[in-house]
C-alpha angles and dihedrals in degrees: 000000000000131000137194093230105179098336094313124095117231130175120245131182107238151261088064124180117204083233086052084046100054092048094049090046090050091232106195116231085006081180084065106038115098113208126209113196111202086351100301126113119262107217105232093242097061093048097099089043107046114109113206134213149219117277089019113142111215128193131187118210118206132195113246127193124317121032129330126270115246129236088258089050092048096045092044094049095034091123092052096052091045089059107085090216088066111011118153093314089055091040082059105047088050093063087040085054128098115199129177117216113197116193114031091200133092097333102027100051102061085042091050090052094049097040083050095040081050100052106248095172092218130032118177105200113197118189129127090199132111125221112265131188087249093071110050086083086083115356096098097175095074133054142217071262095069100052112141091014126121112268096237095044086057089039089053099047093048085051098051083038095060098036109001082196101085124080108236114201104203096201092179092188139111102254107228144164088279101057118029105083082064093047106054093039103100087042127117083182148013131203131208114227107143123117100220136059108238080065093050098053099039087053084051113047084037082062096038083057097036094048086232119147118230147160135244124210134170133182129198141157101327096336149078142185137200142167138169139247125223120175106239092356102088143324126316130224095269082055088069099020111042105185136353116284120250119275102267099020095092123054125248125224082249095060095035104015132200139251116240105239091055096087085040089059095033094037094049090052099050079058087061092054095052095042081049099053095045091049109037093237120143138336114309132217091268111135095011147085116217108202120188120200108186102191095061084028086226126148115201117178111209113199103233108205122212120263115222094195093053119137099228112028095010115119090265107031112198094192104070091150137065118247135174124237121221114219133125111268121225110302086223098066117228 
């Protein structure tokens, strides 16, 4: 008969217990390995009886550094090892990971629920805001419930709600030129999720100094943008946008307005990002802008060259101190 072993297919005389398996294949530690047969988890006890068949796809699943998952853990990231992009080894770098997340509104909501959904062992949420009736058309993360309560508080009980494994830093505070550096120290990873553009300069040009990856994100109307930083990997945001646009030049959401499910589909990419560049998996945003138009339901992906004259990151950056822009945020809060 033939078998899927590993991801590759081998041929096996039957009858061919997963015990016999195991044996044949040379499995290292087999008391430790946990197997998972058609994607589906093979209890331990039934391991020297199970016959397999033609056609079965069999994975073995290994403990790698640090302790060991529990049955729950397993269970509850079962999708993610049984991808060979992350597997054990990127299930664990995910709960080893600490990612900041600045803005819990539109963008950052869908993208706190699935860092959290995904174990990310630590997830630093950063908003002053309180949660308004306005927001509930598209911050998912909070409820009718949460009206009145800070952003991050709400943010942080739908997270534990939803994987009481990870570790939610609620940081209710403005980020600002003073403080974050600070903020962003103990950080792998940082996520754009603000709705103005003094944020999203300062968060850029903070990382660009810092030599901390992040990812941009933006939502209006019926689209939405993103790409990825990388420190020595591709532009930045000041590469395409030099400098922030003149108060009034650029609509609010007050003025334009946004659908909805637009933070669900930005914010969730820029998630996959995250959960990417934590894992290795893939090729990340660096050197691109991904746009979204919703309304012809058509990606397109720009290259965005590096710009050695750029202010921030450029071969002779000019800004070599945070500052912080002046300029009315969005009359809609996040």
């Amino acid at each position: 008969m033939e078998i899927t072993v590993a991801g590759k297919k081998k041929s096996y005389a039957a009858p061919l217990t997963v015990a016999q398996l195991i044996a044949a294949e040379e499995i290292e530690n087999p008391l430790y390995v946990t197997v998972t047969i058609n994607e589906e988890f093979l209890p331990a006890g039934q391991i020297p009886v199970k016959e397999l068949r033609d056609g079965d796809n069999v994975e073995f699943l290994y403990f790698m550094g640090g302790g060991a998952f529990t049955d729950e853990e397993l269970e509850r990231y079962s999708r993610h090892i049984l991808l060979k992009e992350i597997g054990v080894k990127g299930q664990r770098k995910l709960q080893n990971a600490r990612v900041l997340i600045i803005g819990a509104g539109g963008l950052g909501a869908p993208a706190a629920l699935y860092l959290a959904a995904a174990g990310v062992g630590v997830i630093g949420v950063a908003d002053a805001d309180t949660v308004e009736l306005s927001n509930l058309q598209r911050q998912v993360i909070h409820s009718a419930n949460d009206l009145g309560k800070p952003k991050v508080l709400s943010a942080k009980e739908s997270m534990e709600a939803i994987n009481p494994h990870v570790r939610v830093n609620a940081c209710q505070e403005y980020v600002c030129a003073e403080n974050i550096a600070a903020l962003i120290r103990d950080y792998d990873f940082v996520l754009d999720g603000t709705d103005n553009f003094p944020a999203k300069f300062l968060i850029n040009d903070a990382c660009v100094m810092a030599q901390k990856p992040f990812s941009h994100a933006g939502i209006l109307r019926f689209g939405g943008q993103l790409m990825t930083y990388v420190p020595g990997a591709g532009p930045c945001y000041r590469c395409a946008f030099k400098e922030p646009p003149p108060p009034d030049a650029v609509p609010t959401c007050r003025e334009a307005g946004v659908v909805g499910a637009m933070g669900g589909v930005i914010g969730s990419l820029q998630a996959m990002e995250a959960v990417k560049f934590i894992t290795g998996a893939g090729k990340l945003l660096t050197g691109s802008l991904l746009t979204f138009d919703a309304l012809t339901m058509e990606f397109r992906k720009v290259r965005l060259p590096r710009n050695p004259r750029c202010a921030v990151c450029g071969e002779a950056p000019v800004i070599t101190k945070l500052t912080d822009y002046v300029q009315p945020v969005c009359a809609l809060k996040r």
